[in-house]
Backbone atoms as SQL, in Angstrom:
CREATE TABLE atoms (id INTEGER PRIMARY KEY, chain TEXT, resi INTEGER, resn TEXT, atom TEXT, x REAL, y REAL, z REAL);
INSERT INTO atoms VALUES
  (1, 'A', 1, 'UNK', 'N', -12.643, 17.960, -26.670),
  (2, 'A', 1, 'UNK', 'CA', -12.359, 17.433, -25.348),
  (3, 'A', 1, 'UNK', 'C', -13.354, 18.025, -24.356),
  (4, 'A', 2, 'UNK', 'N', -13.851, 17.292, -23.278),
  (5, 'A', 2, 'UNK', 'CA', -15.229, 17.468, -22.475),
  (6, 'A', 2, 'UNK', 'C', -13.999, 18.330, -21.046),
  (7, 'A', 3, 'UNK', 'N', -14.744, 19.242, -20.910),
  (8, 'A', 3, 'UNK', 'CA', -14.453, 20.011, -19.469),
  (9, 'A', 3, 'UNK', 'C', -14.570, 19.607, -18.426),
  (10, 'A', 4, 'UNK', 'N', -13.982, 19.021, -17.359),
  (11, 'A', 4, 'UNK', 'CA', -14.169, 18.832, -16.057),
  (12, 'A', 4, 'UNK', 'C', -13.868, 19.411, -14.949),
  (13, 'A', 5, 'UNK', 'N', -14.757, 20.062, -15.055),
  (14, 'A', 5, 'UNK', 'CA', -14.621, 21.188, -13.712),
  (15, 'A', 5, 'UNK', 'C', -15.195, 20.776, -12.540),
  (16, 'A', 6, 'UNK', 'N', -14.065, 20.984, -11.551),
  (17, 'A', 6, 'UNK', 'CA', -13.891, 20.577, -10.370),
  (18, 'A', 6, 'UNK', 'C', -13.277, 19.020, -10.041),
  (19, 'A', 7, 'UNK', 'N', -13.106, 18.082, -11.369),
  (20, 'A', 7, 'UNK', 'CA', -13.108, 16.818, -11.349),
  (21, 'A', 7, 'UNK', 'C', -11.505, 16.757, -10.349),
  (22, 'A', 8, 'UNK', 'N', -10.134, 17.755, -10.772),
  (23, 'A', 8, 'UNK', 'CA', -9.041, 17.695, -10.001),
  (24, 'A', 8, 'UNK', 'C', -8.998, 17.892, -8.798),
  (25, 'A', 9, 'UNK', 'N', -9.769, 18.917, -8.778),
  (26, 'A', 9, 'UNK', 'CA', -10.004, 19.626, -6.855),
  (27, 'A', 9, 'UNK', 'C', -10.584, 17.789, -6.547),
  (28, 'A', 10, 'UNK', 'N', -11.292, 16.944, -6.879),
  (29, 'A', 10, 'UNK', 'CA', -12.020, 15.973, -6.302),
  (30, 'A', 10, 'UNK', 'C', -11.055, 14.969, -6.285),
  (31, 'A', 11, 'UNK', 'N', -10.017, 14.950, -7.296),
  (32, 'A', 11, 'UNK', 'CA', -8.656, 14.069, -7.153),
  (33, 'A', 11, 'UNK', 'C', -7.919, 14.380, -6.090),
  (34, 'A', 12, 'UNK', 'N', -7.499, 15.506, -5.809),
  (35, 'A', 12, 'UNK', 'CA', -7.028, 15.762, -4.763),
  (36, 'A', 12, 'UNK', 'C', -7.226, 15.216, -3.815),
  (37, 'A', 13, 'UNK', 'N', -8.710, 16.113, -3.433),
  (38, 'A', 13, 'UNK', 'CA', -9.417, 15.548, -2.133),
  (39, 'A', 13, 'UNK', 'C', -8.719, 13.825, -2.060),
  (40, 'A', 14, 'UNK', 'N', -9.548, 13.122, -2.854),
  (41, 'A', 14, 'UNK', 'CA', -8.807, 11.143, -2.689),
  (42, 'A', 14, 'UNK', 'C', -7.625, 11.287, -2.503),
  (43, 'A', 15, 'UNK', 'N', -6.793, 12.069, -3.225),
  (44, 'A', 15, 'UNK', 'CA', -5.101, 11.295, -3.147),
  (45, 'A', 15, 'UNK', 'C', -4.736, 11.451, -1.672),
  (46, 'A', 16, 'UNK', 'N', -5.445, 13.099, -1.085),
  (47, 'A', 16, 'UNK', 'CA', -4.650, 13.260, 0.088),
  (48, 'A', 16, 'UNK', 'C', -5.175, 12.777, 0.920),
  (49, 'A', 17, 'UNK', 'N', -6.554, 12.497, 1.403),
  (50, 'A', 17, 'UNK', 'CA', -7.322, 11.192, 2.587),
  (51, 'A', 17, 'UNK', 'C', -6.413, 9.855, 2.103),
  (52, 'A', 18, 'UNK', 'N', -5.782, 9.492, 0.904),
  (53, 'A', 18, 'UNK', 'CA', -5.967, 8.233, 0.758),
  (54, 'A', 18, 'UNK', 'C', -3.943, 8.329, 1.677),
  (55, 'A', 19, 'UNK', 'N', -3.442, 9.348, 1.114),
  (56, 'A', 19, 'UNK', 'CA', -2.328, 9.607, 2.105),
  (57, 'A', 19, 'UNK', 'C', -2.416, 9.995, 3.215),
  (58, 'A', 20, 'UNK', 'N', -2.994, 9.922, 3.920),
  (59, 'A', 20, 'UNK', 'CA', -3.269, 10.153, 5.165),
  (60, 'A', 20, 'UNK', 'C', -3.737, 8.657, 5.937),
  (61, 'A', 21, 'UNK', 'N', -4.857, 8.243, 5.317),
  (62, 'A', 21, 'UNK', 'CA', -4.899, 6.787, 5.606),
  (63, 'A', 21, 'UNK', 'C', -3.325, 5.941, 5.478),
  (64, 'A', 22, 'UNK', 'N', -2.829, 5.953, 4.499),
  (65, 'A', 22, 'UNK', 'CA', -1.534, 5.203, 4.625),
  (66, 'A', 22, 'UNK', 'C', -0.134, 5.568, 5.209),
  (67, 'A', 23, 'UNK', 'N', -0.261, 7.204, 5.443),
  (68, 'A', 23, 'UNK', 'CA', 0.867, 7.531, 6.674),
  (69, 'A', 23, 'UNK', 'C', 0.263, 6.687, 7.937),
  (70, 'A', 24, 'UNK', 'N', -0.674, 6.850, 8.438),
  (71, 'A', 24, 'UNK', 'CA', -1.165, 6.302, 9.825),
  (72, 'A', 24, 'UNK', 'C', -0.472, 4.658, 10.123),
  (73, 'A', 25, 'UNK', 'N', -0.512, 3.599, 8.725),
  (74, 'A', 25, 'UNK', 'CA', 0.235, 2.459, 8.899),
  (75, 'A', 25, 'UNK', 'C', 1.314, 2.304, 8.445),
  (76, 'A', 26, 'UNK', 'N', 2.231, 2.554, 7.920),
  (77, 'A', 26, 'UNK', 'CA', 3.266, 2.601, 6.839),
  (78, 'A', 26, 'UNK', 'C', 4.686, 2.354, 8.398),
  (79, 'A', 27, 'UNK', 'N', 4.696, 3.317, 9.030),
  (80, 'A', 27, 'UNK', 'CA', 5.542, 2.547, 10.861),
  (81, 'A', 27, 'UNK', 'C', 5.033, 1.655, 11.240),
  (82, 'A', 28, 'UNK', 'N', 3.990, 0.516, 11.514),
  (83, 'A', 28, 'UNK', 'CA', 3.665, -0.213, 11.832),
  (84, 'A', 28, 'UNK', 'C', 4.261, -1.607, 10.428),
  (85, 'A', 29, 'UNK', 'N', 4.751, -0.929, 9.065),
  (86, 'A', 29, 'UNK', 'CA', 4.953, -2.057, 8.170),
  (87, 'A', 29, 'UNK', 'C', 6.513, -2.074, 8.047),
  (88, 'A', 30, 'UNK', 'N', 7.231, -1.367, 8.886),
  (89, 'A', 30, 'UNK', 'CA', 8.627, -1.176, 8.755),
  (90, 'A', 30, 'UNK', 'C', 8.888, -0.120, 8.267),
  (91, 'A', 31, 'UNK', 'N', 8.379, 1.154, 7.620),
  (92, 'A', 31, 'UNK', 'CA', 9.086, 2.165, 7.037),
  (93, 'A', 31, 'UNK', 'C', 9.563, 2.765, 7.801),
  (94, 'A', 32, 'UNK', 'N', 11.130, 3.241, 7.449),
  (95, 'A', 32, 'UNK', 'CA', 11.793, 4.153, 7.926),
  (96, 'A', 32, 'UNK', 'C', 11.763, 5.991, 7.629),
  (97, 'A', 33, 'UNK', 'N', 10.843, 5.695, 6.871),
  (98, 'A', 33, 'UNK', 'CA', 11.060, 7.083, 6.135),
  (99, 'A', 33, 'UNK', 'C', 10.227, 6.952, 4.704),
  (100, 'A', 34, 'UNK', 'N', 9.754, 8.137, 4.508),
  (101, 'A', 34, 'UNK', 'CA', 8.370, 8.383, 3.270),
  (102, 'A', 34, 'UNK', 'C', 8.517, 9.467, 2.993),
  (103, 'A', 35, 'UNK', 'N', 8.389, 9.378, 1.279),
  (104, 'A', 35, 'UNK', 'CA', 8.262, 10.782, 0.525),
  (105, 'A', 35, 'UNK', 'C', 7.411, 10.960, 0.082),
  (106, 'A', 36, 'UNK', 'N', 6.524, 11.989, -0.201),
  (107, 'A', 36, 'UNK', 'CA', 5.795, 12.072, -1.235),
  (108, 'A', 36, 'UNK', 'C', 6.188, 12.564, -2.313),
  (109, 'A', 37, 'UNK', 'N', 5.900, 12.535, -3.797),
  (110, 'A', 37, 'UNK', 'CA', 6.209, 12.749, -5.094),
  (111, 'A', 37, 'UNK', 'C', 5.963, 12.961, -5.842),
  (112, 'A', 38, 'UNK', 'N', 5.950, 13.784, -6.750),
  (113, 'A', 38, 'UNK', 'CA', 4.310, 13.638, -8.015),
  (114, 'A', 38, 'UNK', 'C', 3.567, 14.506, -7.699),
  (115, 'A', 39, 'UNK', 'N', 2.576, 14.353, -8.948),
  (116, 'A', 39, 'UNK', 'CA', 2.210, 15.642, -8.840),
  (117, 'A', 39, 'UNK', 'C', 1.066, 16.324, -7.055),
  (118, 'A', 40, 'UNK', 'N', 0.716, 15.519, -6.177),
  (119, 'A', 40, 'UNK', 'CA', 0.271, 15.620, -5.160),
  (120, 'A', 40, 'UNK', 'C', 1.415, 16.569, -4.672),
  (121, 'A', 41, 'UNK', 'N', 2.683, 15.974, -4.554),
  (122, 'A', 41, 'UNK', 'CA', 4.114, 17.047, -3.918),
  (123, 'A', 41, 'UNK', 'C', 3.591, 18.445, -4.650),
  (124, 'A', 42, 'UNK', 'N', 3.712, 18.418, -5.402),
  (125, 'A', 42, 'UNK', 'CA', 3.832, 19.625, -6.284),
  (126, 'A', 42, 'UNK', 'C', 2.608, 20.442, -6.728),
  (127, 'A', 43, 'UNK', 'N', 1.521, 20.113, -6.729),
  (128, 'A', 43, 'UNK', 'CA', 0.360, 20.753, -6.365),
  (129, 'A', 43, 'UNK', 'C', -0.104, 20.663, -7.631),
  (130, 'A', 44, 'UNK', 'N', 0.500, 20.136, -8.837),
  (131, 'A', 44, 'UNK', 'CA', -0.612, 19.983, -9.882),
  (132, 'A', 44, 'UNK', 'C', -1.051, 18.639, -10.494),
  (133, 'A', 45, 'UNK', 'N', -2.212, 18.476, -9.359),
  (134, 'A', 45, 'UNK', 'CA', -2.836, 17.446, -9.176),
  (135, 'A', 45, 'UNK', 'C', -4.045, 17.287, -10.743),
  (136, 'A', 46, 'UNK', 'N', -4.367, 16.361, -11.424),
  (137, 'A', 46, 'UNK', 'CA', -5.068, 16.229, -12.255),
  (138, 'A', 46, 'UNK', 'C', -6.165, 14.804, -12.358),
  (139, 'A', 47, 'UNK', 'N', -7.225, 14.973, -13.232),
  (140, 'A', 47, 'UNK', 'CA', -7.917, 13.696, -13.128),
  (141, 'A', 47, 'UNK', 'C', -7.357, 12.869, -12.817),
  (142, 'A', 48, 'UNK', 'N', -5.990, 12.492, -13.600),
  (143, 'A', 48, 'UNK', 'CA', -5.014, 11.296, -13.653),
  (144, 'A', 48, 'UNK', 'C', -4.115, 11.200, -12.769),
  (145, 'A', 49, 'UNK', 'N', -4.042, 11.501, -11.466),
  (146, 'A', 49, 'UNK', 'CA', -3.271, 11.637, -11.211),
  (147, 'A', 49, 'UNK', 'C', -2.974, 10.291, -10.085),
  (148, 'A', 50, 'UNK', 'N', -1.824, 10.077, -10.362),
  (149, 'A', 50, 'UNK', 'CA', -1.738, 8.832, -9.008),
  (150, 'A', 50, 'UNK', 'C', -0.791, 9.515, -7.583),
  (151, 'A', 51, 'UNK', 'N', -1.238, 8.619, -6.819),
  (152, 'A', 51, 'UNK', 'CA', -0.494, 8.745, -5.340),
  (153, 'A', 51, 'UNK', 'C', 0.995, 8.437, -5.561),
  (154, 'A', 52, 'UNK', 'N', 2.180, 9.185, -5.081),
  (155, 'A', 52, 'UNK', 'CA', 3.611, 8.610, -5.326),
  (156, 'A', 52, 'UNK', 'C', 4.097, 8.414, -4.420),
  (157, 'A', 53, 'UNK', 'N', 4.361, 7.258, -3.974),
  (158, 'A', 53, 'UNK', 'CA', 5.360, 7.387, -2.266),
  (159, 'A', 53, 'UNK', 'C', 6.878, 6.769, -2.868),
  (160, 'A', 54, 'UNK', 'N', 8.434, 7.295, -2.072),
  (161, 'A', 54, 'UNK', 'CA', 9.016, 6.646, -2.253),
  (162, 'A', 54, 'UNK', 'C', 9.248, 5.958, -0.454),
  (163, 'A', 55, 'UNK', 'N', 9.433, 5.014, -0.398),
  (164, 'A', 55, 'UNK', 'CA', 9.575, 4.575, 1.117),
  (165, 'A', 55, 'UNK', 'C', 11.256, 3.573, 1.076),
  (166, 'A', 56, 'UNK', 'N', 11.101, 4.059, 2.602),
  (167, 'A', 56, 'UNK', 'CA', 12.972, 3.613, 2.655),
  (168, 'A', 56, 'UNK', 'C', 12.390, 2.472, 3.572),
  (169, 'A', 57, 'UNK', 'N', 13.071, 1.112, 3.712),
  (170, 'A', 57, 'UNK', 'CA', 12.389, 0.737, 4.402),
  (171, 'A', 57, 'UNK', 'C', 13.666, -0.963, 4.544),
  (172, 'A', 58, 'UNK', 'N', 14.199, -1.760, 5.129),
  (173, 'A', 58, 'UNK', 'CA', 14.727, -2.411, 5.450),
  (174, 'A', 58, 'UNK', 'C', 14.237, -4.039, 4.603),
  (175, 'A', 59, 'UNK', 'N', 14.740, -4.956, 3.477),
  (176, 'A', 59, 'UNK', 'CA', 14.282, -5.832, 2.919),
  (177, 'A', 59, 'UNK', 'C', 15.029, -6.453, 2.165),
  (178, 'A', 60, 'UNK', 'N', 14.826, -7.751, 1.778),
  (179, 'A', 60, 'UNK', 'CA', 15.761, -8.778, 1.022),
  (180, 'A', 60, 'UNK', 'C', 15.480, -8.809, -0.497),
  (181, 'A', 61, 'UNK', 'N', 14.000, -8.274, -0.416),
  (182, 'A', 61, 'UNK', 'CA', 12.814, -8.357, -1.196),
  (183, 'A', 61, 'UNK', 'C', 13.573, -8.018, -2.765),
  (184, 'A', 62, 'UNK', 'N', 13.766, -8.547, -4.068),
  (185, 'A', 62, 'UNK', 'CA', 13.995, -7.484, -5.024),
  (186, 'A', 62, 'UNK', 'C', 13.404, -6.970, -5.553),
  (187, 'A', 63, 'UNK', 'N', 13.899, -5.124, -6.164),
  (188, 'A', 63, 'UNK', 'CA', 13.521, -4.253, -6.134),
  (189, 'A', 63, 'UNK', 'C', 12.313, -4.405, -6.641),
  (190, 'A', 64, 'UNK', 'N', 11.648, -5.003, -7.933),
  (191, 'A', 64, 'UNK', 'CA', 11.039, -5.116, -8.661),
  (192, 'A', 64, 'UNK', 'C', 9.610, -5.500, -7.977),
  (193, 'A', 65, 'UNK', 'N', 9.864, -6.382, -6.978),
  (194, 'A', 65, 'UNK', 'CA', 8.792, -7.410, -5.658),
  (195, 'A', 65, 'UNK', 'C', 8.320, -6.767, -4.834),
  (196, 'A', 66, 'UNK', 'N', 9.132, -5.812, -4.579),
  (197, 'A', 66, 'UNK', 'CA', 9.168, -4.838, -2.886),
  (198, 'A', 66, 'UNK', 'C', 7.656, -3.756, -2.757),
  (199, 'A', 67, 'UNK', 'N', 7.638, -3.353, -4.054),
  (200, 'A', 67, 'UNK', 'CA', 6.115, -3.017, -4.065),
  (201, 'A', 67, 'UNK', 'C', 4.447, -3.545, -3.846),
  (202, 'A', 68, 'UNK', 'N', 5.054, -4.547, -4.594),
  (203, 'A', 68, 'UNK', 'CA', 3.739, -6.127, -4.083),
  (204, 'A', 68, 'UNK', 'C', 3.158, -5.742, -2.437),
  (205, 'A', 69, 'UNK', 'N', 4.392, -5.858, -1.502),
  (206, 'A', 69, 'UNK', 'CA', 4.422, -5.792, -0.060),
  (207, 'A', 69, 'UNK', 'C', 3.272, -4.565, 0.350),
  (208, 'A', 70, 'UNK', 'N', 3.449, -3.721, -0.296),
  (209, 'A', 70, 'UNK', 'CA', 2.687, -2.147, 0.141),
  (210, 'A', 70, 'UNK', 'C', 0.879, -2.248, -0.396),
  (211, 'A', 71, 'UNK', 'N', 0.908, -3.184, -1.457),
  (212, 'A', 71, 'UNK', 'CA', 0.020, -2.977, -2.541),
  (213, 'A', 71, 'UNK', 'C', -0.953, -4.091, -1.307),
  (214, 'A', 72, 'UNK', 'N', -0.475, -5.284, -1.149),
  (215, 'A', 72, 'UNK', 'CA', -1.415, -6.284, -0.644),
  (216, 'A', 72, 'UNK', 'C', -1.445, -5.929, 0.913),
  (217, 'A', 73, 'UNK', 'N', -0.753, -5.104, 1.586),
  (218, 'A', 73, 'UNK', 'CA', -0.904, -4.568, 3.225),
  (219, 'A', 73, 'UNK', 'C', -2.106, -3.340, 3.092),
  (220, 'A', 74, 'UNK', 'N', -1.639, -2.559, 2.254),
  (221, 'A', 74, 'UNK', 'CA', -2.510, -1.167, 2.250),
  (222, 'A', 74, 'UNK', 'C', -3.905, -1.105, 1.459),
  (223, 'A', 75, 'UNK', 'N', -3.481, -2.398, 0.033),
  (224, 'A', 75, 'UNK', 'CA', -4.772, -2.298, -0.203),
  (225, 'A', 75, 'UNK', 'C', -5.309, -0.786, -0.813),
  (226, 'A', 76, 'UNK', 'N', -4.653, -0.282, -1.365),
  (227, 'A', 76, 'UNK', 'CA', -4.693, 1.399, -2.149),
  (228, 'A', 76, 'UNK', 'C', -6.345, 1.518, -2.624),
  (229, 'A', 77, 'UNK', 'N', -7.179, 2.236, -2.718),
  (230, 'A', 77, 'UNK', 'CA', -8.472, 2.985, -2.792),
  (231, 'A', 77, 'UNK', 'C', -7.859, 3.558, -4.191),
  (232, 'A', 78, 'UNK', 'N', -7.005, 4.412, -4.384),
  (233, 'A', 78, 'UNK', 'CA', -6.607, 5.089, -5.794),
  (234, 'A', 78, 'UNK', 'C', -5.240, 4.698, -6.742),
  (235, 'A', 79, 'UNK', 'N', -5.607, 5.122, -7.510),
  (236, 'A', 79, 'UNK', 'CA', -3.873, 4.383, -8.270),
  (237, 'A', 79, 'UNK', 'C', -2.802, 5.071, -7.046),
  (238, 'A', 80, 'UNK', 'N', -1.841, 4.334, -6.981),
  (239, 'A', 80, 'UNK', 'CA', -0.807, 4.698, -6.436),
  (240, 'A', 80, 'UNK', 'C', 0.700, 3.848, -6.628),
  (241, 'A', 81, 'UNK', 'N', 1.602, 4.531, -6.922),
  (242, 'A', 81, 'UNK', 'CA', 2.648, 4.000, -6.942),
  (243, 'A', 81, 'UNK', 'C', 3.984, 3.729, -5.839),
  (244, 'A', 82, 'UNK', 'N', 4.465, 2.852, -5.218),
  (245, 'A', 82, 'UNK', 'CA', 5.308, 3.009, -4.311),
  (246, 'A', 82, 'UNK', 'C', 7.105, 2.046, -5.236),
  (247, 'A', 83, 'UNK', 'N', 7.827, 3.007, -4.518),
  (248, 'A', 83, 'UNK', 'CA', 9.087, 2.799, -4.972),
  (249, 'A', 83, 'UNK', 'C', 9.841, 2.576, -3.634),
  (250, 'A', 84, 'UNK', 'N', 9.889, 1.522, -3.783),
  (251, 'A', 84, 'UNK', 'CA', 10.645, 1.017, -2.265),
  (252, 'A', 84, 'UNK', 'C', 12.372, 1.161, -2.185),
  (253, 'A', 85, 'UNK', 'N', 12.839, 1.521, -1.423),
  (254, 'A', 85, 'UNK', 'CA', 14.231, 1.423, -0.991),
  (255, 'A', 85, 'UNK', 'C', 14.868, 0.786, 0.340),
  (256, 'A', 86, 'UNK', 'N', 15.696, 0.029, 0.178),
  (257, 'A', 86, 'UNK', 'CA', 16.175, -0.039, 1.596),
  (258, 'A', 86, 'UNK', 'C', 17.367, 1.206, 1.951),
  (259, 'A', 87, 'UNK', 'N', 16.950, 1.367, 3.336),
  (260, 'A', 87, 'UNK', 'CA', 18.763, 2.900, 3.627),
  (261, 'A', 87, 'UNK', 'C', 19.875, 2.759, 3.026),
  (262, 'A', 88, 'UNK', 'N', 20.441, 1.866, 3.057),
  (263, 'A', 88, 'UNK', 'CA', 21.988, 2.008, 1.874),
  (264, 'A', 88, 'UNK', 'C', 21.526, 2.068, 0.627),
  (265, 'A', 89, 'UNK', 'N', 20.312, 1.588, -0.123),
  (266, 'A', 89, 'UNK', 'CA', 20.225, 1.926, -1.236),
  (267, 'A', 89, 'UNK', 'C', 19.884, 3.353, -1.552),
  (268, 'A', 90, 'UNK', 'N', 19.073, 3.913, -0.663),
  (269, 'A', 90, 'UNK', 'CA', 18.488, 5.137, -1.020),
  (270, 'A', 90, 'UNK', 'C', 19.698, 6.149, -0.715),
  (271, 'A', 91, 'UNK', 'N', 20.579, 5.975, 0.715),
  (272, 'A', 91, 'UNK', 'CA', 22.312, 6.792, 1.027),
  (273, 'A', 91, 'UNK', 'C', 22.675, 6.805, -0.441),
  (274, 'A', 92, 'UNK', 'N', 23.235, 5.439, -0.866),
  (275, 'A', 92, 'UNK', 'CA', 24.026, 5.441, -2.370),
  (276, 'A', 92, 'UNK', 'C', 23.525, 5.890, -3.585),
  (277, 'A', 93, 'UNK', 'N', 22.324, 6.119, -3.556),
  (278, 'A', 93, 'UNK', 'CA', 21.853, 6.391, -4.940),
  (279, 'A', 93, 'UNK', 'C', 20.962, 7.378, -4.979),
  (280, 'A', 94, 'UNK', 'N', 20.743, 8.275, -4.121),
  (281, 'A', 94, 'UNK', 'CA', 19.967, 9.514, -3.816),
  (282, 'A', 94, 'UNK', 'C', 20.279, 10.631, -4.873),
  (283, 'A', 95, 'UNK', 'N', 21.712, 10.613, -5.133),
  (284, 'A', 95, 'UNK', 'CA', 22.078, 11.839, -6.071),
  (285, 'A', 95, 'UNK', 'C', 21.643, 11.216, -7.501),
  (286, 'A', 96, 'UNK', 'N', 21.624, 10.246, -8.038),
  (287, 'A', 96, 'UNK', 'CA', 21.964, 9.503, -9.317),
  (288, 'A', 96, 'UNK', 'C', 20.425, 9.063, -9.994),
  (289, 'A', 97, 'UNK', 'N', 19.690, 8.385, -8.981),
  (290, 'A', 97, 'UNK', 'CA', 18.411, 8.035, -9.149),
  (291, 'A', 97, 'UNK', 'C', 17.450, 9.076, -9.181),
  (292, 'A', 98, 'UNK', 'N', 16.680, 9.076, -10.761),
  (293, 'A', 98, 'UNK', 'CA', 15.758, 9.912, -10.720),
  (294, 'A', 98, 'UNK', 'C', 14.557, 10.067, -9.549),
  (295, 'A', 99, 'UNK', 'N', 13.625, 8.548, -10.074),
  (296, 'A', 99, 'UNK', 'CA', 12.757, 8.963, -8.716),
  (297, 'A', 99, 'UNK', 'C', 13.751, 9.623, -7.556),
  (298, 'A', 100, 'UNK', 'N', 14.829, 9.211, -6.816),
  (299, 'A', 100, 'UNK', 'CA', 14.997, 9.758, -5.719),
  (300, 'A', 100, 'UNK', 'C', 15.228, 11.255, -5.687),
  (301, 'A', 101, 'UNK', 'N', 15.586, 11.606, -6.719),
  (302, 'A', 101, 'UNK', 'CA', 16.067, 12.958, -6.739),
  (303, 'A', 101, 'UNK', 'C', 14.994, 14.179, -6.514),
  (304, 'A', 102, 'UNK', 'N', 13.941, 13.331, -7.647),
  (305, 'A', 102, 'UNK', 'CA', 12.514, 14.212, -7.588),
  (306, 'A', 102, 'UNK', 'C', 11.955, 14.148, -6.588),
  (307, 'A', 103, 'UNK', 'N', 11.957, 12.693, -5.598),
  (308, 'A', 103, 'UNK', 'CA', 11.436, 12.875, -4.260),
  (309, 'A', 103, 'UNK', 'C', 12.123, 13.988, -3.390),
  (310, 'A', 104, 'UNK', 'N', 13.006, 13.911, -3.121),
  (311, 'A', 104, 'UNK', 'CA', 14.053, 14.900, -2.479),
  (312, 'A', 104, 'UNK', 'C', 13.704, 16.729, -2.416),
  (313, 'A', 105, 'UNK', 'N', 13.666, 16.986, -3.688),
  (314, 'A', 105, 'UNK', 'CA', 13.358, 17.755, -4.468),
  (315, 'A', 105, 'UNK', 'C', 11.908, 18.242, -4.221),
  (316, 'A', 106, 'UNK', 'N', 11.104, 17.820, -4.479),
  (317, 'A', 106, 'UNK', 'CA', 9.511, 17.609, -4.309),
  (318, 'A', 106, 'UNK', 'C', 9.180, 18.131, -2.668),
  (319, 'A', 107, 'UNK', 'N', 10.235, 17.317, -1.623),
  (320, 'A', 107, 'UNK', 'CA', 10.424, 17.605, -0.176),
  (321, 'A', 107, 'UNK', 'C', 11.295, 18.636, 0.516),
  (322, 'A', 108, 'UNK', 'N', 12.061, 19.245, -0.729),
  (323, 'A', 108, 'UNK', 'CA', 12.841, 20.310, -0.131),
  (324, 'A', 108, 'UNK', 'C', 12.043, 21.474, 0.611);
């Protein structure tokens, strides 16, 4: 296996400009609220690593669709994953739901 040194420090660098670019619009698209998740939360960032947001956010959209919305507004620069919730879903299922838990968790 080939060594890449410095290649994570350089993941980093992207994930967190590329979160920073998308906190700046994410209130302007309806979010109520944003987590970060993964390994960016947690500091062990790697080549592979993707962007994790979970966002609470008001929609009819189902669950499965609701990501589409983030992907074709923001237009992501790096892999990134978003897990959308609306507030009663994320109230009711905060304890039960993994992603949510790890977001939570990740933000404590």
């Amino acid at each position: 296996m080939a060594v890449m040194i410095g290649f994570a420090e350089r993941r980093r660098e992207l994930l967190e400009a590329e979160l920073q670019r998308m906190a700046a619009e994410l209130p302007m698209l309806g979010v109520e609220r944003s987590y970060l998740t993964g390994d960016l939360a947690t500091g062990e960032v790697d080549v592979g690593s993707a962007l994790d947001l979970v966002l609470v956010r008001e929609t009819d959209e189902p669950f499965r669709k609701r990501a589409d919305f983030f992907v074709s507004h923001l237009q992501p620069r790096v892999a990134t994953r978003f897990w959308v919730y609306t507030p009663e879903e994320f109230e009711e299922l905060a304890e039960d739901d993994p992603v949510l838990r790890r977001a939570l968790a990740d933000n404590a």
